[in-house]
C-alpha positions in Angstrom: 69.0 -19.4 -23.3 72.8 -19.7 -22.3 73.7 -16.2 -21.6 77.0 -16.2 -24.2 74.3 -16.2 -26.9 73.2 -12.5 -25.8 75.4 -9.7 -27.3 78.0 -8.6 -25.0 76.7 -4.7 -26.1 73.1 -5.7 -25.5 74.1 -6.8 -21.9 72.3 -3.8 -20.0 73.5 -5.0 -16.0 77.2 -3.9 -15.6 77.4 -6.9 -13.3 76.5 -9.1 -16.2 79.3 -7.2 -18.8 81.8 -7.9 -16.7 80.8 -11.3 -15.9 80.7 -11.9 -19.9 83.1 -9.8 -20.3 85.5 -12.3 -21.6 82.5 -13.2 -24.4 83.3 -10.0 -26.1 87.0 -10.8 -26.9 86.2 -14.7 -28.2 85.5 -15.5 -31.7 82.4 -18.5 -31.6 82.9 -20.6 -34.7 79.7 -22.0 -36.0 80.5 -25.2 -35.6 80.9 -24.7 -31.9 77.4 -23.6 -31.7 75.9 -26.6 -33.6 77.5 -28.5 -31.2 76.3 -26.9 -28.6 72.3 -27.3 -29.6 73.4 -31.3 -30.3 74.3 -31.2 -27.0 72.2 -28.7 -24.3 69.7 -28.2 -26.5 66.7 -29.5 -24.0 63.6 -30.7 -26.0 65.9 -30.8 -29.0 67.5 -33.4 -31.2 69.8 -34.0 -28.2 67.2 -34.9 -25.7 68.7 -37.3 -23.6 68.5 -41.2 -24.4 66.5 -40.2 -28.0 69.4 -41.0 -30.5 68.6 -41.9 -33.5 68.4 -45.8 -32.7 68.0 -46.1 -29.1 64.7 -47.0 -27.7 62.6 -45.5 -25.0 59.5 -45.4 -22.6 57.7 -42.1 -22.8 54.0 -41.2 -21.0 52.1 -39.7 -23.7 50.5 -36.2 -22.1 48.5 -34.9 -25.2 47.6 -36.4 -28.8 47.6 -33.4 -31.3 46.7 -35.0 -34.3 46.3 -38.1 -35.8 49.7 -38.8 -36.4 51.2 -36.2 -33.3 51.5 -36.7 -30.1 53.3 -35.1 -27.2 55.4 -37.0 -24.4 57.0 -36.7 -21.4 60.4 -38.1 -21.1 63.1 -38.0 -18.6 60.5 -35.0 -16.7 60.8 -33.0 -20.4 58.6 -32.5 -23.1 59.2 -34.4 -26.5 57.1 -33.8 -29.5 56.4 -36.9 -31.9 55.8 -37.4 -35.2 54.7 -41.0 -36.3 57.1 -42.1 -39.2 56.0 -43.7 -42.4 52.2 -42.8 -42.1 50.2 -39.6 -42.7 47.1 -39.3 -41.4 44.6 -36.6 -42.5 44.8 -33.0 -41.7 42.7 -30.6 -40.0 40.6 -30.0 -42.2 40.5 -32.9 -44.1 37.4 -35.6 -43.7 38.1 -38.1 -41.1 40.7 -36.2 -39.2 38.4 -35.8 -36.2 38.5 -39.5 -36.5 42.2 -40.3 -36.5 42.7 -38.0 -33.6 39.7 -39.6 -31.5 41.2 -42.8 -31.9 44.8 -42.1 -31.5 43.4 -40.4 -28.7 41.2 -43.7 -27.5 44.0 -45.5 -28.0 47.5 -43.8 -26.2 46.3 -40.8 -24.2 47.7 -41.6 -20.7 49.6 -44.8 -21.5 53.5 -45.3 -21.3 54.6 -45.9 -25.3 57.8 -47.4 -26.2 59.3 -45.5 -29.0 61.8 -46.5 -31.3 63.5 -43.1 -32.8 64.2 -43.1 -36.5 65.4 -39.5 -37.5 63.7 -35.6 -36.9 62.0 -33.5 -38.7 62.3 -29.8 -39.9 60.0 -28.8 -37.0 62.4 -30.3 -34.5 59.9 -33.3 -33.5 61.2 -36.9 -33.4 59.6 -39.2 -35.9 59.4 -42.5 -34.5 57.5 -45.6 -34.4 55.2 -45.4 -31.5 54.2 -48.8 -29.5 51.3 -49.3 -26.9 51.7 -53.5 -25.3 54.1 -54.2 -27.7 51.6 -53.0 -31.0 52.4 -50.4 -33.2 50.3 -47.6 -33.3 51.5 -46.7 -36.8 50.5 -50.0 -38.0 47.0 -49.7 -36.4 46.2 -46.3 -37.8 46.7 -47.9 -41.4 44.5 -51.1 -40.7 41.4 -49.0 -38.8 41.7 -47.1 -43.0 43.0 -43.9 -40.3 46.0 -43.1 -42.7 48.6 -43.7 -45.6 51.8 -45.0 -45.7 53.8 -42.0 -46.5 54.9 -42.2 -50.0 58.0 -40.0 -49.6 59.4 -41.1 -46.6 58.6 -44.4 -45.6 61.2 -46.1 -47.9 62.3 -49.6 -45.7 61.2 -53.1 -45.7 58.5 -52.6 -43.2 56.8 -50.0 -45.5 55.9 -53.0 -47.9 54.3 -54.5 -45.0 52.3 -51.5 -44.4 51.3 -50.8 -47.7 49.3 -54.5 -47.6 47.7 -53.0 -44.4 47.0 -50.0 -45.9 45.2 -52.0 -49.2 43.3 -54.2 -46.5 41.9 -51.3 -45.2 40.9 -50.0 -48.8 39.4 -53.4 -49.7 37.5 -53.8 -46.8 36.7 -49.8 -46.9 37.4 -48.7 -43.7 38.0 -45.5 -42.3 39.1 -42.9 -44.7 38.5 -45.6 -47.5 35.0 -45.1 -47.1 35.0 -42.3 -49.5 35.3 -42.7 -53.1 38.8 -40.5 -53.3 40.1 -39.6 -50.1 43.1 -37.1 -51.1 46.5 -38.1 -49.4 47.5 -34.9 -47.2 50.7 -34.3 -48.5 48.6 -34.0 -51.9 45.4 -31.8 -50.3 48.7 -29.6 -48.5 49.9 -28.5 -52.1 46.5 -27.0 -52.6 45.9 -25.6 -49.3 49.1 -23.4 -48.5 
């Protein structure tokens, strides 16, 4: 953490006050701290070479979920959220299976990822690509998720939505059950 961001009167080495001293008689705005996290935040919304269009190599180092995953880029960490799917949670039936083959799938491999926003828990959402196929589009034709009903609003998602009916037809995956419950559904009843 920068050390401007630690109160001059906390600062318990006097070497430190009087480096900082200065600190003490300045008057931050808010704004210049928001700029500062868009900036030198590392991991953040900032990470280098993630805006919010430009695309990007990453080695994926760990699969969390279904729909997670965890990259190195650059030599720093980047936590990924696939956008415009949902795949079941924990707890849910047929998580264990969404992971394994995410897992199967991308553990170990450079992915080419093509940003689209971030979300409230600072992870970039993102298409994710393994030789040149989408991994969001697979998880929706092996039956291993949804197309997200709230945020996957573009042209594509029309696409995805036949891919996500193929899967129902043809009753794989998730669609093997009689009424798999959407997560962002089973979440309302599970807080």
């Amino acid at each position: 953490m920068p050390p401007f961001f630690l109160k001059y009167s906390k600062l318990k080495n006097s070497k430190l006050k009087k480096k900082f001293k200065h600190l003490s008689q300045c008057h931050w705005s808010p704004g210049f701290f928001v700029l500062f996290f868009a900036l030198c935040c590392p991991g953040g919304p900032c990470l280098a070479a993630t805006s919010a269009q430009e695309v990007f190599s990453a080695r994926v180092i760990k699969v969390v979920d279904g729909d997670s995953l965890e990259l190195i880029h650059k030599g720093k960490k980047l936590r990924v959220r696939l956008w415009g799917i949902d795949s079941p949670e924990w707890q849910q039936e047929f998580s264990q299976k969404a992971l394994a083959y995410t897992r199967n799938r991308i553990q170990g491999q450079v992915v080419e990822v093509q940003p689209r926003t971030w979300d409230k828990y600072g992870r970039l959402v993102a298409i994710v690509k393994v030789g040149g196929v989408s991994l969001n589009e697979d998880l929706l034709t092996e039956g291993l998720a949804w197309v997200h009903i709230y945020y996957c609003k573009e042209p594509i998602c029309r696409e995805w939505r036949q891919l996500e009916q193929e899967a129902r037809i043809a009753r794989r995956g998730l669609w093997q059950c009689n009424a798999p419950i959407a997560p962002w559904q089973w979440k309302r009843g599970h807080k």
